[in-house]
DOLO-889367 format. One record per atom (N, C-alpha, C): y, x, z. Coordinates in steps of 0.2 Angstrom, whole numbers, plus 5000, padded with zeros to 4 digits. Each point is the difference from the previous one (the first is absolute). Example, Ala and Ser with C-alpha at 12.3 -4.5 7.8 and 13.67 -1.06 7.14 Angstrom:
BEGIN
497250665039;500649965000;500650045000;500549984996;500650045001;500549965003;
END
This chain:
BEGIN
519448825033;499450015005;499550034996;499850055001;499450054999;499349975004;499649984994;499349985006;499450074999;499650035002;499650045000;499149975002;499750024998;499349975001;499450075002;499849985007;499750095000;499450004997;499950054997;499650044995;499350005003;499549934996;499549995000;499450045002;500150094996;499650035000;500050045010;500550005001;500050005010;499749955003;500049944998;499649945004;499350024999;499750014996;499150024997;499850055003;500750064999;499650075004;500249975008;500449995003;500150005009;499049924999;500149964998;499249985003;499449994996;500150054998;499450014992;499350025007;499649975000;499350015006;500349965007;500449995002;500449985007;499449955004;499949954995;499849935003;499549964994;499450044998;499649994994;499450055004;499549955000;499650015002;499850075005;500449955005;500150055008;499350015002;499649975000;499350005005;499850084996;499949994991;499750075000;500350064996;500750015004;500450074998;499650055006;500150055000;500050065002;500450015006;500150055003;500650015005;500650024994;500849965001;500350024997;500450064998;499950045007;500050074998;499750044996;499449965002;499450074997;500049994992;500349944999;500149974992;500650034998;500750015003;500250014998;500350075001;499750055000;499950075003;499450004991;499449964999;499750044995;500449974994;500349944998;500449984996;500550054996;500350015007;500750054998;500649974996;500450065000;500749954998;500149954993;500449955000;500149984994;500550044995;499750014994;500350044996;500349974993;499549914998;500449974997;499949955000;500549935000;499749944998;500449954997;499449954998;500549984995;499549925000;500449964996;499549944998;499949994992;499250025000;499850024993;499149934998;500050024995;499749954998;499150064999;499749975000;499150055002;499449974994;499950044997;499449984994;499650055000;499349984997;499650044999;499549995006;499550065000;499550035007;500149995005;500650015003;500250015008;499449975004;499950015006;499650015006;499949895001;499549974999;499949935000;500349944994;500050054995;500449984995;499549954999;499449995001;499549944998;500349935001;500149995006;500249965004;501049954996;500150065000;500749974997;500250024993;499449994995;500149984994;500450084997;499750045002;500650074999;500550004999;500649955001;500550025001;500349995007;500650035004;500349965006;500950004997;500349964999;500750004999;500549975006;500550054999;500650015006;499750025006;499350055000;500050045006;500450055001;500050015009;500450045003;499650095001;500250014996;499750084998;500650045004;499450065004;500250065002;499750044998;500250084999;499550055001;500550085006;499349995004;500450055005;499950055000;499850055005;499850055000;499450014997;499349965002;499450004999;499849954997;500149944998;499749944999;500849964994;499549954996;500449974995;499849935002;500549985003;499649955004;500549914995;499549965000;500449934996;499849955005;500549955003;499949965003;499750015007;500250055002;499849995007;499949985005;499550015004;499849955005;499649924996;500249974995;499749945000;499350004996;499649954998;499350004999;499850044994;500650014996;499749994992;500550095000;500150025004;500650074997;499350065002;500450044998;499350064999;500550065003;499850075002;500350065001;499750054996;500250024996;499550084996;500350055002;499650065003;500050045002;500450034996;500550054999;500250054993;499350035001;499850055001;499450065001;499549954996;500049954998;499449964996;500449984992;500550024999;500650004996;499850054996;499649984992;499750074994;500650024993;500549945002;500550034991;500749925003;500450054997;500549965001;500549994994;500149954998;500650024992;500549925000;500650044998;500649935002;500250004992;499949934995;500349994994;500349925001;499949974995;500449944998;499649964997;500049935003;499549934997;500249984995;499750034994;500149974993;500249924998;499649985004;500149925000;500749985001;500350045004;500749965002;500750024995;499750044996;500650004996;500249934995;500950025000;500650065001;500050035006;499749945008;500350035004;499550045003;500150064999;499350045002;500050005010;499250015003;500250005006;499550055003;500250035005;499550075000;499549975003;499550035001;499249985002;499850095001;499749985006;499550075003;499449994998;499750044997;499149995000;499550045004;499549975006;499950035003;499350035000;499650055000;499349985000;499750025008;499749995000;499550025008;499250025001;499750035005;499249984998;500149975006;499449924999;499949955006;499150034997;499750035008;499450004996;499550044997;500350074995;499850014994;500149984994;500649954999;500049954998;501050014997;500450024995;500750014998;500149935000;500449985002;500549934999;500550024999;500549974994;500649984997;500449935005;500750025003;500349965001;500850004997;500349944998;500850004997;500249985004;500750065002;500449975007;500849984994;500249945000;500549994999;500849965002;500350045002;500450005006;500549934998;500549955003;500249934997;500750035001;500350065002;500650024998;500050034995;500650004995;500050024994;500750065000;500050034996;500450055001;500250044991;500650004998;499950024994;499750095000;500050034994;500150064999;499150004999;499750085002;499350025001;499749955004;499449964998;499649975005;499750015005;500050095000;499950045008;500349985005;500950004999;500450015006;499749955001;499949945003;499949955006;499350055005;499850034997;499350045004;500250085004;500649985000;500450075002;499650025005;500249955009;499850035005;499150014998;499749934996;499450005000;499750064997;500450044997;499650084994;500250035007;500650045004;499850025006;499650015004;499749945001;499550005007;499350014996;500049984991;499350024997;500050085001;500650044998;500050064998;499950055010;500349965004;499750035005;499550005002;499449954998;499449995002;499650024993;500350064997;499850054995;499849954994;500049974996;500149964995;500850014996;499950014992;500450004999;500049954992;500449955002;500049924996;500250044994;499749964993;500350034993;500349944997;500250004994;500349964998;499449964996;500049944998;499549974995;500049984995;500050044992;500449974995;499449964997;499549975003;499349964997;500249934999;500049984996;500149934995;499449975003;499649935004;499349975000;500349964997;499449964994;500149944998;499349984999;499849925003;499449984996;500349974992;500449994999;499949964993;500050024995;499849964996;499550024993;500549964996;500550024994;500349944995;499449964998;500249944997;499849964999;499450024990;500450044999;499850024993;499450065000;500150025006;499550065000;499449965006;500049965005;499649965000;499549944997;500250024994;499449964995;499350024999;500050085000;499350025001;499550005006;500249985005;499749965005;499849925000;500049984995;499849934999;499049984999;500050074997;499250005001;499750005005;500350025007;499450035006;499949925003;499450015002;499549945002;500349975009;500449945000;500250005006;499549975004;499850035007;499449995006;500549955003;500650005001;500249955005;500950014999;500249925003;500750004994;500449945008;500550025004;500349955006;500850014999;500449975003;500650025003;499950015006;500650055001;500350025004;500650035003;500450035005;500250035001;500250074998;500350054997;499850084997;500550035001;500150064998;500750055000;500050004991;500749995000;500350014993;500150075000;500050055004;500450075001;499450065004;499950045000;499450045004;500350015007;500749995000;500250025008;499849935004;500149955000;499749935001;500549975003;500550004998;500749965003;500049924997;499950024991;500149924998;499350014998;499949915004;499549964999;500149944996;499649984996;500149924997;499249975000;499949934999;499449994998;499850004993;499450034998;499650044997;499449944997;500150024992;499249974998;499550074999;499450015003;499850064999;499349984998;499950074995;499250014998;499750085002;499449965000;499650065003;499350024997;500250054993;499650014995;499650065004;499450014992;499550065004;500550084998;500649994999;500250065000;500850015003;500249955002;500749995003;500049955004;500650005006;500149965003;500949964998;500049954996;500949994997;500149945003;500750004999;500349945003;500850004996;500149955001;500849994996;500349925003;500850004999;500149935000;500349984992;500449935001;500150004995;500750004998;500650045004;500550024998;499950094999;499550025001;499950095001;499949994994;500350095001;500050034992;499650024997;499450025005;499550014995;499249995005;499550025000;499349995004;500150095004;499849955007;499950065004;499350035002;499850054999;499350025000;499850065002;499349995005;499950065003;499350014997;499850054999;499250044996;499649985005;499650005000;499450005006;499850075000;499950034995;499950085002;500450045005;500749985002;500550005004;499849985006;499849965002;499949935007;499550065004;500250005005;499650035005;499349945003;500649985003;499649945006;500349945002;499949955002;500149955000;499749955008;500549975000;500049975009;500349935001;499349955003;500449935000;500850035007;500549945001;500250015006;500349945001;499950015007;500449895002;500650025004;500749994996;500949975002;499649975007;500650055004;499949985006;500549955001;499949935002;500449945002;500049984993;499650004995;500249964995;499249994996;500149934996;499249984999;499950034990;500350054998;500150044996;499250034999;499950034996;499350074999;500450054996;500050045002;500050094999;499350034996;500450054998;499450064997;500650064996;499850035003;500250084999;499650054997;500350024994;499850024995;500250064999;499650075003;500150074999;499950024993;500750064998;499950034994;500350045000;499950034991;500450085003;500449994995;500750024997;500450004997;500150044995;500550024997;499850064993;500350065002;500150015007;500250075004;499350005004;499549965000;499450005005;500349995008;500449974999;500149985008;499849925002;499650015004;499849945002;500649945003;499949934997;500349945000;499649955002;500349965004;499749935000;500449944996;499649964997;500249954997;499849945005;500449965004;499949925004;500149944994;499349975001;500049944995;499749955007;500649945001;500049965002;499849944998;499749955002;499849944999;500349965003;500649954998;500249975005;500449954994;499649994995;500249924994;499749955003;499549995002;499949955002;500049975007;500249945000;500249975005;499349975005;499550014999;499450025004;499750055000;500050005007;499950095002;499450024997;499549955003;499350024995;500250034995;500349984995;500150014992;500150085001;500750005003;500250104999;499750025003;499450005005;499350045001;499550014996;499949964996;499549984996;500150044993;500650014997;500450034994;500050085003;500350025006;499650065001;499550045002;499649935003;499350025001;499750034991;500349964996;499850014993;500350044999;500650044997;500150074998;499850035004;499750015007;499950085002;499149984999;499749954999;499450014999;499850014992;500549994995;500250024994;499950095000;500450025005;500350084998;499450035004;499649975005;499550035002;499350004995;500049954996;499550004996;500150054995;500750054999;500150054995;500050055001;499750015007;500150075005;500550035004;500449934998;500550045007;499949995006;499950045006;500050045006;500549975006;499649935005;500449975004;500450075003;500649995002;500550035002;500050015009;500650035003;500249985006;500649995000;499949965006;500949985002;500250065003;500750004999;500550065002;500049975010;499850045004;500149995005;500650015003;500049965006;500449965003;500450075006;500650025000;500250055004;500549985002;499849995010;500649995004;500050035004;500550075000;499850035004;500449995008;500449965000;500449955008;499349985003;499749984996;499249935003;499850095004;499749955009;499650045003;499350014998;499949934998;499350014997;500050044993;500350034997;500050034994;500050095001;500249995007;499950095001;499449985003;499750075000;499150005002;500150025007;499449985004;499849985006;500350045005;500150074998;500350035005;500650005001;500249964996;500850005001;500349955003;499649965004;500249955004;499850025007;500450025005;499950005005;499849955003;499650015007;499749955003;500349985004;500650025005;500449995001;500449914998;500150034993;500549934996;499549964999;499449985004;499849954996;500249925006;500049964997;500349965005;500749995001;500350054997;500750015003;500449954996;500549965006;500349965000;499749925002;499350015003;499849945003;499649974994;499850034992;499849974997;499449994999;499549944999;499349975001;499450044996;500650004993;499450044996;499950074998;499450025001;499950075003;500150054993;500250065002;500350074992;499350045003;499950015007;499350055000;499749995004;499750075005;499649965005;500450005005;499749965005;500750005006;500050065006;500849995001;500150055004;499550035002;500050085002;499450035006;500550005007;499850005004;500150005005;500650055004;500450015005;500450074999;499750035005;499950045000;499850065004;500450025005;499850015009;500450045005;500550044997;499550064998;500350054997;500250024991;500550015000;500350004991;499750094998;499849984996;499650074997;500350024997;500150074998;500550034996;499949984992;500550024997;499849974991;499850024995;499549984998;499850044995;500450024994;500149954996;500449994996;499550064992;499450005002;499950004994;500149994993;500049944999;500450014991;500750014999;500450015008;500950014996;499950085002;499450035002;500350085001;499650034993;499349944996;499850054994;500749964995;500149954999;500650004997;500350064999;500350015006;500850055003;499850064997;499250035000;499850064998;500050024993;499649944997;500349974992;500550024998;500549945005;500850024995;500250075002;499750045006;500650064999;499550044994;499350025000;499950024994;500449984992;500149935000;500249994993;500750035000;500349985005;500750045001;500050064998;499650065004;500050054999;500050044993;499449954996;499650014994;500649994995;500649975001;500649954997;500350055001;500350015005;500750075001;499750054996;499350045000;500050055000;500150014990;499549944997;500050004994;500649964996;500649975003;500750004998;500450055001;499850055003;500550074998;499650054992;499549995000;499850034991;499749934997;500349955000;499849924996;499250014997;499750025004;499349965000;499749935000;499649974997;499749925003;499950035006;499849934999;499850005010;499349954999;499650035003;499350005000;499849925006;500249995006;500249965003;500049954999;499849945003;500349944998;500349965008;500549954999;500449975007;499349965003;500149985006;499749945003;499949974998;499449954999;500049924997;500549965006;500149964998;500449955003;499749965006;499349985000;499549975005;500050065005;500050045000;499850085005;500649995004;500650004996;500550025004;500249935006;499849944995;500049955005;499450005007;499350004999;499850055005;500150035006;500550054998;500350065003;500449985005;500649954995;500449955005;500149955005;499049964998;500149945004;499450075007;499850054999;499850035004;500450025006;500550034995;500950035004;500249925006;499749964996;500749945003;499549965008;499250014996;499449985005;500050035006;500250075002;500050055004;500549975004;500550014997;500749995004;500049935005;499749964996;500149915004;499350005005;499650054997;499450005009;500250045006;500750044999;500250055004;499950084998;499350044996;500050034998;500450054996;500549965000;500850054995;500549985004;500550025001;500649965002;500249994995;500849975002;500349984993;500150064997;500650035003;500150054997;499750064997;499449995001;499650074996;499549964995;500149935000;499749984995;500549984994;500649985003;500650014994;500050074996;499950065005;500050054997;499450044993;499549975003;499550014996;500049934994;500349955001;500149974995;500550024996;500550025001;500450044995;499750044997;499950065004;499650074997;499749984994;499449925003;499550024992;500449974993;500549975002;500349964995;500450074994;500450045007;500250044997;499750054995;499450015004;499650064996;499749974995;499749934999;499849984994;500649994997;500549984999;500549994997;500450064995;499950065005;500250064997;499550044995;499449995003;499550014994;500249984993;499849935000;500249944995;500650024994;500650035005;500750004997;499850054996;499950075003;499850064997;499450014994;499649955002;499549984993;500549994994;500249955001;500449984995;500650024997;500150045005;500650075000;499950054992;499450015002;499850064996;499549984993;499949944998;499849964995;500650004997;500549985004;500749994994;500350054997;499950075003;500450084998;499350024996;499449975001;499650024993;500149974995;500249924997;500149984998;500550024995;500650045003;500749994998;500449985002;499949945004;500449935002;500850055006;499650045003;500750045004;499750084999;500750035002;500050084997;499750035008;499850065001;499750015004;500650035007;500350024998;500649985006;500249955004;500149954996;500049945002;499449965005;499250044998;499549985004;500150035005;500350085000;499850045008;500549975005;500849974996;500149975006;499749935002;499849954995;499849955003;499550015007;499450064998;499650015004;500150005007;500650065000;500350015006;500349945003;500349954999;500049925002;499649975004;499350024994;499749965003;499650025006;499950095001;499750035005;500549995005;500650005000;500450005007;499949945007;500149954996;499849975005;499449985002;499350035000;499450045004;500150045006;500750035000;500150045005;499749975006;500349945001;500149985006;499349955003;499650014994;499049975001;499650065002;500250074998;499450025000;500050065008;499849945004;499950025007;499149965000;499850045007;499349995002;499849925006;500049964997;500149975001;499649975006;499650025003;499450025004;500449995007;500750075001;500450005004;500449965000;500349964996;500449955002;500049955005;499349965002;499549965001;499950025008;500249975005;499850045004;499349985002;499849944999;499349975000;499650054996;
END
């Protein structure tokens, strides 16, 4: 007898958002029309910067990571998962976690701007695959290189450690304050152990007592530094901004959580960040919280007032209903027709400068706009002012002209790049212009309202 077990990763995707935090998702259409399709997923392990990373000590292990059309989403729907836009996505590079050798395992490293502000995150994925450390990010380089990013390889070695023998001339600096704690053995911040750490006027070290050597970061390095309180745990946090020897910014999480009275690990990092502040390091900010499902996370206009109350619920999302009127007024529809004018310019702007491979001057939709657009599309229709059918219509349309924009952005980055020969773009293009055929009507007359 043959037993079979079905494949974990179908369970996650069919209820990943279903039944988490229902009160404050969005309309599920209108979520999942800006989302767009799934293009990879997997259950990977999350360090570094990511979006809330205060709260969960910078790491999240055995999340359920997706990246779709638009969005890099981890653990969605629930309290602690974040969505990042691609379009906020600044460098992408896929190598291998030094730590884990023999067995090497690939790791993504992400940056983003939250802000004005580059954050570093390490995506590394808990399937393991022999060969290049790439191929497991096969679908996931597709859908980077669609949304015109093109992942490099990473031959960059991090290490904090210092041998044991070339750490002697650090014996003289003047220690301000000296705890245990929690640390990363490694810059990606996978292993943790607990730590005896000193914090001199010219470094910040720490080591245990099976490591091979002292791990140390300059203080000329350190940017900024930030208490942070473990959410559900009686721990203290502090996040320790720096820049690394490619000048990329990193965060260092040093945890308090030796002592079995909570006082104690507040108290320990009350002292090293009033330490690094007496040295001139520069309180930091937390990496903000991105959920783009949450209704409360899109901006105001994008809650119709229609949905508020809906499903008999007590607690209010906005103001309450207006009233319906006799007469249903025709629709404005404002933001989905300067959208719509947006995208057929960038379209246009994209066709005309993919046939002599020019950049393209243009940039796509934010993502907030488009949602906008859709809870406007969907607001008309459910007061009467759209029928279905011409709101389906115009909901397509816009998805499709953003989308066709989008593709051909990225179309034409790739053929400048090298990455495809220009043949091969003109016919992608014509792919992608074909099926517009059947959007680009006036959509005025559809509508007999």
């Amino acid at each position: 007898m043959v037993h079979s077990s079905p494949r974990p990763c179908a369970r996650w995707l069919a209820a990943a958002g279903a039944q988490r935090i229902e009160a404050a998702e969005p309309s599920r259409q209108t979520w999942a029309a800006a989302r767009g399709v799934t293009r990879w997923a997997a259950t990977a392990d999350i360090a570094g910067a990511f979006p809330g990373c205060g709260q969960r000590g910078g790491a999240l292990l055995g999340s359920k990571l997706r990246v779709t059309d638009r969005y890099l989403l981890v653990d969605e729907g629930r309290a602690h998962g974040f969505g990042l836009p691609l379009t906020a996505v600044s460098r992408i590079a896929i190598g291998a976690a030094a730590e884990t050798l023999p067995r090497r395992k690939a790791v993504l490293h992400l940056a983003y701007n939250d802000r004005g502000t580059e954050r570093t995150v390490v995506i590394r994925p808990r399937t393991v695959r022999f060969g290049w450390p790439g191929d497991c990010f096969g679908d996931a380089v597709t859908a980077f290189r669609q949304a015109g990013y093109e992942p490099m390889r990473s031959n960059q070695t991090l290490s904090f450690v210092i041998p044991w023998d070339q750490a002697r001339c650090f014996r003289e600096e003047a220690v301000i304050w000296s705890g245990r704690a929690t640390a990363p053995l490694d810059p990606l911040g996978f292993r943790r152990a607990g730590c005896d750490l000193w914090l001199t006027t010219e470094a910040l070290m720490w080591s245990t007592p099976i490591a091979r050597g002292l791990n140390r970061v300059s203080l000329n390095h350190v940017v900024d530094a930030l208490p942070a309180n473990l959410s559900g745990h009686t721990a203290a946090g502090l996040v320790i901004g720096y820049l690394d020897e490619q000048q990329t910014r990193r965060d260092l999480f040093v945890i308090c959580d030796r002592h079995l009275v909570p006082g104690h690990n507040a108290c320990g990092r009350d002292g090293l960040a009033a330490g690094l502040q007496s040295l001139g390091i520069a309180p930091g900010e937390a990496a903000a919280l991105v959920q783009p499902w949450r209704r409360d996370w899109w901006p105001a206009g994008s809650v119709p007032a229609h949905q508020t109350g809906k499903g008999h619920d007590p607690r209010p999302l906005a103001s309450p209903a207006p009233p319906v009127p006799a007469r249903v007024p025709a629709p404005t529809l404002t933001r989905a027709r300067t959208l719509e004018a947006e995208a057929l310019s960038l379209l246009a702007e994209a066709n005309d400068r993919a046939r002599d491979l020019l950049p393209i001057a243009g940039n796509p939709a934010p993502m907030a706009s488009l949602g906008d657009a859709l809870a406007e599309i969907e607001a008309a229709e459910t007061t009467g002012a759209l029928t279905s059918p011409s709101a389906s219509v115009r909901w397509a349309r816009l998805l499709a002209l953003i989308e066709a924009g989008w593709r051909l952005r990225a179309l034409v980055r790739l053929c400048q790049s090298g990455q495809i020969a220009p043949d091969r773009m003109a016919a992608q293009r014509l792919a992608i212009l074909h099926p517009l055929n059947q959007f680009i009507v006036e959509l005025d007359d559809v509508d007999p309202r």
